[in-house]
C-alpha positions in Angstrom: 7.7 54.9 -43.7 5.2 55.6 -41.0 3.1 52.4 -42.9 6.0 50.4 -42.8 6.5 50.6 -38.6 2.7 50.2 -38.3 3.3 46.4 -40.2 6.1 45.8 -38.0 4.4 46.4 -35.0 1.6 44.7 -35.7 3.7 41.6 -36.5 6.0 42.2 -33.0 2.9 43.0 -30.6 1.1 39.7 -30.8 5.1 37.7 -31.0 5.3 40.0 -27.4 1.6 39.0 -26.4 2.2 35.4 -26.9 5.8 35.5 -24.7 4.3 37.6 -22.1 1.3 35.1 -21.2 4.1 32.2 -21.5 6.2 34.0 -19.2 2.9 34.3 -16.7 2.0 30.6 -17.2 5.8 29.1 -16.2 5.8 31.2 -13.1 2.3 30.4 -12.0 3.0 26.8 -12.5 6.3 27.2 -10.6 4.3 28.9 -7.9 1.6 25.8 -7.7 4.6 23.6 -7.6 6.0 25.5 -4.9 2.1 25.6 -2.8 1.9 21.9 -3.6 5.2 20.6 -1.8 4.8 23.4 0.9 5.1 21.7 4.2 5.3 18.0 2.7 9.6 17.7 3.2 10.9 18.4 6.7 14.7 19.3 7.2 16.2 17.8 10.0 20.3 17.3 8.2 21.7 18.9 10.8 21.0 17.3 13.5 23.8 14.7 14.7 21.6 11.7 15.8 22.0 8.9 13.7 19.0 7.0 12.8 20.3 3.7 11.0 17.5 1.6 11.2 15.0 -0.3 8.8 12.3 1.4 8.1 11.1 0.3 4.2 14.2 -2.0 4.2 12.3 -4.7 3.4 10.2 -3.4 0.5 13.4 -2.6 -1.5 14.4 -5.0 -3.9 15.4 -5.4 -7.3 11.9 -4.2 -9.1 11.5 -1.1 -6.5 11.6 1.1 -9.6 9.0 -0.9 -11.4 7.0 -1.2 -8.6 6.2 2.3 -7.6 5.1 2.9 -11.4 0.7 3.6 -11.7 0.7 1.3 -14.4 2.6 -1.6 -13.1 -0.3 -4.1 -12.9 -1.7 -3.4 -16.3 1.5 -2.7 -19.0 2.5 -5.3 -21.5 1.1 -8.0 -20.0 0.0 -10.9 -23.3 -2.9 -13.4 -21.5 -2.1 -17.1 -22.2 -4.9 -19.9 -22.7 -4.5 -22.3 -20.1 -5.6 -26.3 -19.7 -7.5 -26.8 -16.8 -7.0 -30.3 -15.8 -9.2 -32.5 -13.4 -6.3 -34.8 -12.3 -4.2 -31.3 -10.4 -5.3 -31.3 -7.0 -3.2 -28.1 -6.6 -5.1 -24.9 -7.7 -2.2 -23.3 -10.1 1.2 -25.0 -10.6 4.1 -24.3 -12.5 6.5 -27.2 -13.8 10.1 -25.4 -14.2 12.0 -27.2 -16.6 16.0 -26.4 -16.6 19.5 -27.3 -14.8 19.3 -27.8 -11.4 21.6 -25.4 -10.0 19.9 -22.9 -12.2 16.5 -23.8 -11.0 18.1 -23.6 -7.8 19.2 -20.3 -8.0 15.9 -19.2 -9.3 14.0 -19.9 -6.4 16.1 -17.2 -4.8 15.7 -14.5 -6.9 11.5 -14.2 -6.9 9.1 -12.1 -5.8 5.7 -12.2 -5.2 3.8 -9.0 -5.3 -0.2 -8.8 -4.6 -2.7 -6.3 -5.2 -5.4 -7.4 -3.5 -7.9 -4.6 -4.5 -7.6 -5.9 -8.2 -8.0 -9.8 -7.4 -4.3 -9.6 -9.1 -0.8 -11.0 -7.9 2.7 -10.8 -10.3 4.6 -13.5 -9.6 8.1 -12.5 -11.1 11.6 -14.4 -11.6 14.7 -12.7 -12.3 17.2 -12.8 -13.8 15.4 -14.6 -17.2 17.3 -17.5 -17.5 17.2 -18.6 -21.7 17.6 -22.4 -20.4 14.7 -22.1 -17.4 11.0 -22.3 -18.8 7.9 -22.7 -16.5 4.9 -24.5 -17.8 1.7 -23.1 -15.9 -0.9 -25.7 -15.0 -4.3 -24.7 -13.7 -6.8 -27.7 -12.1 -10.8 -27.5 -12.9 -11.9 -25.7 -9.6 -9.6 -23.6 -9.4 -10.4 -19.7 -8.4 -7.8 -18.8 -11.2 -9.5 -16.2 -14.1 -6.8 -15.9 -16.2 -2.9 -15.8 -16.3 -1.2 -13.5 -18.4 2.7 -12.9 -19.5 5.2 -10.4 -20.0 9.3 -10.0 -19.8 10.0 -6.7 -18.1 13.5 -5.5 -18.1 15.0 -9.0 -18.4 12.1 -10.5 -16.0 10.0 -12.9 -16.3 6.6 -12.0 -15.1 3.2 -14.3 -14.6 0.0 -12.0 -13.9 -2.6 -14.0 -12.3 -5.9 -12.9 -12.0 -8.0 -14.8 -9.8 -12.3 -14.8 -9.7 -12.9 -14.0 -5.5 -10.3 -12.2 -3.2 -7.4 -14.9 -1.7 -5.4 -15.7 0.2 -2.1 -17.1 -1.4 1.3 -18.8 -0.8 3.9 -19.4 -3.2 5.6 -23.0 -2.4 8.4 -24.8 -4.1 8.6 -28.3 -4.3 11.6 -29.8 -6.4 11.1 -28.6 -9.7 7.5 -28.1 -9.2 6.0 -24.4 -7.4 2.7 -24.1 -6.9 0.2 -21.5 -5.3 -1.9 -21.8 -1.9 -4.9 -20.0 -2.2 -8.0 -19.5 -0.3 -11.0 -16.9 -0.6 -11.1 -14.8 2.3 -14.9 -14.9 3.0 -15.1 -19.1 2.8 -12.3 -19.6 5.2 -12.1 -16.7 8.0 -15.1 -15.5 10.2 -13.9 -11.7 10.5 -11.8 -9.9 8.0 -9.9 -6.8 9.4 -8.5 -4.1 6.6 -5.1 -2.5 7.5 -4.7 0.4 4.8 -0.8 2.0 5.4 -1.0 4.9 3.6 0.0 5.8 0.1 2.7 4.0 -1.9 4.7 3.9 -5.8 4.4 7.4 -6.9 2.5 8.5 -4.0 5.5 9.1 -0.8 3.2 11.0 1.3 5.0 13.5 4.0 8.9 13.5 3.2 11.5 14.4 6.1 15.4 14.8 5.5 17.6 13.0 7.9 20.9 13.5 7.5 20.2 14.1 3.9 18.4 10.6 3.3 14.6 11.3 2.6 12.5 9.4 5.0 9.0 8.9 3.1 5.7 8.5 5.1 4.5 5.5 2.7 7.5 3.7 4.5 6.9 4.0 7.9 2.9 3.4 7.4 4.3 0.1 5.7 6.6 -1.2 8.1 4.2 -1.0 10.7 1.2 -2.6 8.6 3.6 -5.3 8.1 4.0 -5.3 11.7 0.5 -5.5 12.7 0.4 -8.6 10.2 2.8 -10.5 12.1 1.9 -10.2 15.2 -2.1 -10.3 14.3 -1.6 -14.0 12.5 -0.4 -15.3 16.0 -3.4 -13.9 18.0 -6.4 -15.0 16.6 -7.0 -18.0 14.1 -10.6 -17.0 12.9 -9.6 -13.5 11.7 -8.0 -12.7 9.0 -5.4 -9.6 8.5 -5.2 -8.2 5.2 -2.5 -5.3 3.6 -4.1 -3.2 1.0 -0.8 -3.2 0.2 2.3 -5.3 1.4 4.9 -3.3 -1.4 5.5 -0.4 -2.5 2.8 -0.2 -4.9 0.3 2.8 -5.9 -3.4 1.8 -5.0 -6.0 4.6 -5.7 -8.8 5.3 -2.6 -11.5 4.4 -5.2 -10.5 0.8 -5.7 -9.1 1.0 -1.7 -13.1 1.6 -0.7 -14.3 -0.6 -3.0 -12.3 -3.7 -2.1 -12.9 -2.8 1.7 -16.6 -3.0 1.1 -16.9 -6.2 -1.3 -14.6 -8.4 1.1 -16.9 -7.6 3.8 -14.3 -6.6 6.0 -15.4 -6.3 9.5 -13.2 -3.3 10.4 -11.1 -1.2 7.8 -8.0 0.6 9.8 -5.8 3.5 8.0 -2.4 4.6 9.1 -0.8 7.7 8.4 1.3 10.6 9.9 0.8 14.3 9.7 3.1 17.5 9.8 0.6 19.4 11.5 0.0 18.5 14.8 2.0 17.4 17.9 1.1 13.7 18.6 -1.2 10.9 17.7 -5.1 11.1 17.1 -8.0 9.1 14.9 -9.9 10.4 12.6 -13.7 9.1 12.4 -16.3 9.9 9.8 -19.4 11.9 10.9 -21.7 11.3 7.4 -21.9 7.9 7.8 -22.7 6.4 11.6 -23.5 3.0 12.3 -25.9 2.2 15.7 -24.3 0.9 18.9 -20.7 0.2 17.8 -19.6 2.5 14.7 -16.8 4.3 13.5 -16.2 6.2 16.6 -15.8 3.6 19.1 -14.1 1.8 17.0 -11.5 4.9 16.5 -11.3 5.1 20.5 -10.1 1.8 21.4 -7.8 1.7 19.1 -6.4 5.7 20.0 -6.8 4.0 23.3 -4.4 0.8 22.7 -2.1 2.7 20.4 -1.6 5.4 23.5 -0.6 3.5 26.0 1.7 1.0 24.1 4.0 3.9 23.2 3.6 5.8 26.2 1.9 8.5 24.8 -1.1 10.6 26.0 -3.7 10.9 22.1 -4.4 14.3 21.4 -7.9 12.4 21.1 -10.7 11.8 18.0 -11.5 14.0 15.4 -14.0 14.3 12.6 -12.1 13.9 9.1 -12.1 17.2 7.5 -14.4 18.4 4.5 -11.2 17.6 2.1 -10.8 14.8 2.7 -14.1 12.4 3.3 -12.8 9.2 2.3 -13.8 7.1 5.8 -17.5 8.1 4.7 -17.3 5.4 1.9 -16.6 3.0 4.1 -19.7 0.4 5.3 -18.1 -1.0 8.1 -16.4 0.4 11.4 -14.2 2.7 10.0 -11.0 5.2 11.4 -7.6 6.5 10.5 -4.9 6.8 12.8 -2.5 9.5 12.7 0.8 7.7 14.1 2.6 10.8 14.9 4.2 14.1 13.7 6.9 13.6 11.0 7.9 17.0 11.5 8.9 16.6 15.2 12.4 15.3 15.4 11.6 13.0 18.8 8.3 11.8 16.9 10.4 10.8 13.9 12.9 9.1 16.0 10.4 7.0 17.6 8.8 5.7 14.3 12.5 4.9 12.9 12.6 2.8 16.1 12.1 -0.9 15.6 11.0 -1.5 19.3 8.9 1.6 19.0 6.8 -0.1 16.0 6.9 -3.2 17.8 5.1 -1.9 20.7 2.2 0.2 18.3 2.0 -2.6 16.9 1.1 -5.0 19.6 -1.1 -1.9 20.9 -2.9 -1.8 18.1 -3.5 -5.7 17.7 -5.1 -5.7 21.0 -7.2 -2.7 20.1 -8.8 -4.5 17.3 -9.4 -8.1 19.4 -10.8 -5.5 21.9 -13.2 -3.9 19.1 -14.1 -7.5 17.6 -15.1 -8.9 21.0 -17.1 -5.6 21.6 -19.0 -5.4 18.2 -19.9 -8.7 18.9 -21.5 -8.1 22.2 -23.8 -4.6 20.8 -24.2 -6.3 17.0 -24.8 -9.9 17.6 
């Protein structure tokens, strides 16, 4: 008898070991999960303002779901040998041959989405019409690499990969579309880098208005896009580029290394923050570059951003020991920290189109400010 419990036992123990240390491992991940998203999602559905307004408005559209995926650049996609032909003047173009009102309609339903860290843009149709086929041309010089294919959910989807980082324009011309493109280092004297913050997978700080989740990779984007707009009227030698002008994951690795292999004269981050109680840069203090660096680059713009929004900075600060990215960086280098996400009159302001206007006219003139400056210490 007494053998008898001592084989059940030693059966049961280990089965109660084994649920035991499962138990232990749910509830420590739950508890991680818990740290992880502490102080990430602000609450504010109770308040009665209404905030109807754009912001990430226009990065919605049919693929958002495709978009925000890690992989969306590199999944599926079959590359396709293409003639390159003396005679095409024009650098890539596709002949679309179909009905006309079908052709017609397809020219309204396109996107074009870049990733200009990868030397990468998708150029996608939808819906996939069976009767509409493009025919991709490519001429001799051309700075195209490759071209690749895929059909994603019903789409059809041209990857082109191109040999330098461009500049590019899609343009439709009867049946014909074909790409603009230009390398950034051959056609603009200064190069500035506008990083807004996080993307795809990666929302960033998340506050709750009126139970609609307003995502920090949102507001970081509307105002880049902003800053693009109005920079491309101010100065024709200088180039503005988005890391990313969707909403589209880009790790920091390949972030700091296109920054540095453009040459960009000046790379700018934007982001907000739950922690504080107004706007401030961030600087790096590992790597300093003599007479016009990192930090007086961070000032002026602090400076600019400031007074366009009527806003006394909480000033510069060193980027902490977490988080070192601006070190990488070999050019005048800063983030700034728009405001706090967590403050409901903050919030407000960066849900205000003629609140992102003004930034971003204050920020434009920070960085003519900081280009006219660099050039007068670094000539």
């Amino acid at each position: 008898m007494n053998e008898k419990i001592i084989k059940q036992t030693a059966v049961i123990m280990p089965l109660l070991t084994c649920i035991a240390i499962l138990l232990i491992l749910i509830f420590v991940s739950n508890q991680n999960k818990l740290l992880a998203n502490a102080g990430r999602e602000v609450d504010f559905s109770n308040q009665t303002n209404e905030y109807g307004n754009d912001v990430g408005e226009e990065v919605h559209s049919y693929m958002d779901n495709q978009l925000s995926r890690v992989d969306f650049f590199d999944t599926g996609f079959e590359e396709i040998e293409v003639e390159r032909l003396k005679s095409k003047e024009k650098q890539i173009l596709f002949e679309i041959q179909g009905d006309k009102a079908e052709i017609d309609l397809l020219k309204k339903q396109y996107k074009l989405i870049k990733n200009v860290a990868t030397k990468e843009l998708i150029l996608s149709f939808r819906p996939d019409y069976e009767q509409i086929t493009l025919f991709p041309e490519v001429s001799e010089n051309s700075l195209v690499k490759a071209i690749s294919y895929r059909v994603l959910d019903g789409e059809q989807q041209w990857k082109i990969t191109f040999s330098d980082y461009v500049e590019s324009e899609l343009v439709f011309e009867g049946n014909e579309l074909y790409l603009n493109c230009k390398s950034y280092k051959e056609t603009y004297e200064n190069i500035i880098v506008i990083d807004p913050a996080h993307g795809g997978e990666d929302y960033g700080y998340q506050s709750n208005v009126n139970n609609q989740l307003i995502n920090e990779k949102d507001i970081t984007l509307t105002l880049a896009k902003k800053i693009l707009e109005k920079f491309s009227e101010a100065d024709a030698n200088t180039v503005c580029i988005l890391l990313r002008e969707d909403d589209l994951f880009i790790d920091q690795e390949k972030r700091v290394f296109f920054c540095n292999d453009v040459g960009a004269d000046f790379y700018l981050g934007l982001e907000t923050t739950v922690d504080e109680t107004g706007a401030y840069a961030l600087y790096s203090e590992q790597y300093v570059i003599p007479f016009f660096g990192g930090v007086e680059f961070a000032d002026i713009i602090l400076k600019n951003y400031g007074e366009a929004i009527q806003m006394s900075p909480l000033g510069l600060f060193p980027e902490g020991l977490e988080n070192q990215h601006l070190s990488a960086f070999t050019m005048p280098s800063t983030t700034l920290i728009l405001a706090n996400q967590s403050n409901e009159t903050q919030l407000a302001n960066l849900m205000d189109d003629n609140f992102m206007n003004d930034a971003a006219n204050g920020i434009v003139t920070g960085i003519l400010q900081a280009l006219e400056l660099s050039k007068e210490v670094n000539p």
